[in-house]
DRENDO-975127 format. One record per residue (C-alpha): residue number from 1; chain; residue in one letter; x, y, z. Coordinates in pm, whole numbers, plus 50000, padded with zeros to 5 digits. Example, Ala and Ser with C-alpha at 12.3 -4.5 7.8 and 13.67 -1.06 7.14 Angstrom:
<sites>
{1,'A','A',{51230,49550,50780}};
{2,'A','S',{51367,49894,50714}};
</sites>
This chain:
<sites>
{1,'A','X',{48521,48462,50002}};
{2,'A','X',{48911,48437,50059}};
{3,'A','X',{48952,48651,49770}};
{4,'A','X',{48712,48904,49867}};
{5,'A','X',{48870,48965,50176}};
{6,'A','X',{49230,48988,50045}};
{7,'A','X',{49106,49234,49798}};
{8,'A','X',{48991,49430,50073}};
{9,'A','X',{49259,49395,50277}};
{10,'A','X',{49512,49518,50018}};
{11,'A','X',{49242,49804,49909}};
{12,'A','X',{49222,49871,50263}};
{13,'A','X',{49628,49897,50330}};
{14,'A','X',{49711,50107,50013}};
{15,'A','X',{49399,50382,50103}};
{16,'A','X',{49522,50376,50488}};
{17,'A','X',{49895,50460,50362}};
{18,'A','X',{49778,50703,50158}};
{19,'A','X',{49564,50857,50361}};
{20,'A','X',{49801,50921,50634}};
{21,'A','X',{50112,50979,50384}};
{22,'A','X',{49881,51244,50199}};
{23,'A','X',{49760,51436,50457}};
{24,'A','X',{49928,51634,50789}};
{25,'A','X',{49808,51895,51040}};
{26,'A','X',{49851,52184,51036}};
{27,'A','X',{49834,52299,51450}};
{28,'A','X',{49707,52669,51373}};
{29,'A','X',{49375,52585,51258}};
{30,'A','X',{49345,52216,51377}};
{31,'A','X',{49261,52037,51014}};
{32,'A','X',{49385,51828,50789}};
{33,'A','X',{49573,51985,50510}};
{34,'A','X',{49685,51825,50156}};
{35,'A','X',{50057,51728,50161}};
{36,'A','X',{50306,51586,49819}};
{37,'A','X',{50265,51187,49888}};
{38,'A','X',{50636,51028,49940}};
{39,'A','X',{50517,50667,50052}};
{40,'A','X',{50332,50516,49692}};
{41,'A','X',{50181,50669,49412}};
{42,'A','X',{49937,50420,49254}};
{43,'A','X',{49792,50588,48917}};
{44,'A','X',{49428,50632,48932}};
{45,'A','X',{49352,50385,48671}};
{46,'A','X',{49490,50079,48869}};
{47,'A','X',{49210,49909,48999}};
{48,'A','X',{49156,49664,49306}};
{49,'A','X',{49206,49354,49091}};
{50,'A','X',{49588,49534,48955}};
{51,'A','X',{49691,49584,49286}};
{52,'A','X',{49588,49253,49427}};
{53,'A','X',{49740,49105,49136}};
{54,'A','X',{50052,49286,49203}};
{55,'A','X',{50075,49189,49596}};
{56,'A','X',{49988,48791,49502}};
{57,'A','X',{50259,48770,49238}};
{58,'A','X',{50514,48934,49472}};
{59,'A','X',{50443,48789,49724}};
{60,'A','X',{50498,48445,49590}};
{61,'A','X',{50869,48538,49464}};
{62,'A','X',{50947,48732,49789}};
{63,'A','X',{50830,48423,49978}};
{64,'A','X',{51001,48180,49789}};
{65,'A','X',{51356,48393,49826}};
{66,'A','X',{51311,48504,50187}};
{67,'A','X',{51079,48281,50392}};
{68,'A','X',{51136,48446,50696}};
{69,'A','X',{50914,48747,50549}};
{70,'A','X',{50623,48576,50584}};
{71,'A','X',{50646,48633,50981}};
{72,'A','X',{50617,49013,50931}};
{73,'A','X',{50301,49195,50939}};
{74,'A','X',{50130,49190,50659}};
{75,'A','X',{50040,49574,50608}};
{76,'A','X',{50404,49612,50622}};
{77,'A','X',{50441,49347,50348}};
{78,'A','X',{50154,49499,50110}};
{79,'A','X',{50317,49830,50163}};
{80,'A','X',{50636,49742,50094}};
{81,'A','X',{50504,49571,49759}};
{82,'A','X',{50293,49885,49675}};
{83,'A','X',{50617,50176,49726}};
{84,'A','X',{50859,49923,49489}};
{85,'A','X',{50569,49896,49219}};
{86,'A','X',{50432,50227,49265}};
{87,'A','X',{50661,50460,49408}};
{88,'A','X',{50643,50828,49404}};
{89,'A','X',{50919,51087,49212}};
{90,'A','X',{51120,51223,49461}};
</sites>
């Protein structure tokens, strides 16, 4: 169950950033328009399991070299993990 829910959790952060980071609106017609991501650009073919992998394994050397982190939010955290692995050109 405790994996279940962290997979969700890190699905849901990485489609909540990119959702927001992919999208603006435009004023004059009130909708949500398409806009060049800048936050993280996970390829299509990384699946949930990847990017939990990628978050658990970080995690435990990020934690290990800066306990403090682990007081900081934890979408924060996940998205932090997800722009160094995945991050978008520039």
């Amino acid at each position: 169950m405790a994996q279940t829910a962290c997979r969700f959790y890190v699905l849901g952060v990485v489609q909540g950033v990119q959702l927001g980071d992919g999208s603006s609106m435009d004023h004059s017609t009130h909708r949500f328009v398409e806009k060049t991501k800048t936050i993280m650009c996970v390829p299509d073919e990384v699946d949930q399991s990847q990017m939990v992998t990628v978050v658990r394994q970080t995690l435990a050397q990020e934690f290990t070299a800066y306990p403090g982190d682990k007081e900081l939010p934890a979408s924060s955290t996940v998205s932090a993990i997800m722009n160094r692995r995945f991050p978008c050109s520039r």
